[in-house]
C-alpha positions in Angstrom: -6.3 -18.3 -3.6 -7.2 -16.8 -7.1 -10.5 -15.8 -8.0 -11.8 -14.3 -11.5 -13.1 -11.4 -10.9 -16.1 -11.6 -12.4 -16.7 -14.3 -9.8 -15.4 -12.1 -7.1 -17.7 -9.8 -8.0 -20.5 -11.7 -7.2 -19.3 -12.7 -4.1 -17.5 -9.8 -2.6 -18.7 -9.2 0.5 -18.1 -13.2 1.4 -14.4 -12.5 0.1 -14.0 -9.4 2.1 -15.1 -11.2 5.2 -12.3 -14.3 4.4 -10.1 -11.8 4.0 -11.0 -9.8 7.0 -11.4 -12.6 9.9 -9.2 -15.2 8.7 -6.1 -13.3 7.1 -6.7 -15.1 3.7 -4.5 -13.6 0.8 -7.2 -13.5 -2.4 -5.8 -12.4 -6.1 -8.0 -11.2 -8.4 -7.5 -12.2 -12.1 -8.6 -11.1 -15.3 -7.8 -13.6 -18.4 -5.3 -15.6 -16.4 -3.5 -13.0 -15.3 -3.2 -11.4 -11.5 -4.7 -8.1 -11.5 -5.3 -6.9 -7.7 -5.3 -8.7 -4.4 -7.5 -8.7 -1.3 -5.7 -8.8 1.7 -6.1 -7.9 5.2 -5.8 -4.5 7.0 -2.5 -5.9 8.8 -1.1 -7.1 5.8 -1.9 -3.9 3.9 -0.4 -1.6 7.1 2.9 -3.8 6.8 3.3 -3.5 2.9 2.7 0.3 3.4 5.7 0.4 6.2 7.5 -1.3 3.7 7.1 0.9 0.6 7.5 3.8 3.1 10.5 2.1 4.4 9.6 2.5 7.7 10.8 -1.2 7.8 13.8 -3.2 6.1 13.6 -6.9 5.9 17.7 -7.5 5.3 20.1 -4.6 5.6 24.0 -5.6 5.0 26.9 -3.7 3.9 28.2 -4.4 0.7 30.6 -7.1 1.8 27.7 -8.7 4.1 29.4 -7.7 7.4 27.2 -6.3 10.6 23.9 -5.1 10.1 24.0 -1.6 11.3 20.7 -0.8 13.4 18.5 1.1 11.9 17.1 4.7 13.9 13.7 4.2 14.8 11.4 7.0 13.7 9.2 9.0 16.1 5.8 6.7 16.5 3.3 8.0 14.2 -0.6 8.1 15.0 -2.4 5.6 13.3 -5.4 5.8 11.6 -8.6 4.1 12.6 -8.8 0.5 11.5 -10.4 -0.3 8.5 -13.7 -2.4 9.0 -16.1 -4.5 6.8 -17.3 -2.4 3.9 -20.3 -4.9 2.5 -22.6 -6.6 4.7 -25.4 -9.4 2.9 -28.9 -8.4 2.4 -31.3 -10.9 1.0 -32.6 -10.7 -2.4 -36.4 -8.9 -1.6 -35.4 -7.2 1.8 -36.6 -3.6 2.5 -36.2 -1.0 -0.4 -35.0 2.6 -0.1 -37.8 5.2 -0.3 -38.2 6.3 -4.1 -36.0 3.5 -5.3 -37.7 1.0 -7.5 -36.2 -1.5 -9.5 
């Protein structure tokens, strides 16, 4: 899906919860053109393993014999999973103390 995002900014926090519970891939455009994406946590921890090529998706020689196995690296920790970042508050609801609009 593509989104402006001057739309997406008006709706991020439902876009980050598409994103977040059903996988959905969102680019974000500016003038027709893609600019960013919103993807999940998994999909963001895979293209990380890839650019850190911690994974290969085709490995041949040059004359596209066997693949050679690749050595595994020594498991690293992970860090904590990411979670939601915006949550909806209705237009009206309780204001901060010493905010005022």
């Amino acid at each position: 899906m593509e989104k402006p995002v001057t739309e997406a900014r008006a709706e991020f926090a439902d876009l980050v919860n598409r994103v977040a519970y059903s996988g959905e891939r969102i680019a974000l455009t500016r003038r027709g053109k893609v600019m960013a994406a919103l993807v999940s946590a998994e999909d963001l921890e895979l293209l990380e393993s890839l650019r850190e090529g911690r994974l290969h998706l085709a490995q041949t020689g040059p004359s596209g014999a066997e693949e050679r196995p690749e050595p595994q690296p020594a498991p690293q920790p992970h860090p904590a999973p990411l979670r939601v970042a915006a949550q909806y508050r209705p237009p009206g609801g309780p204001q901060r103390p010493g905010f005022t609009p």
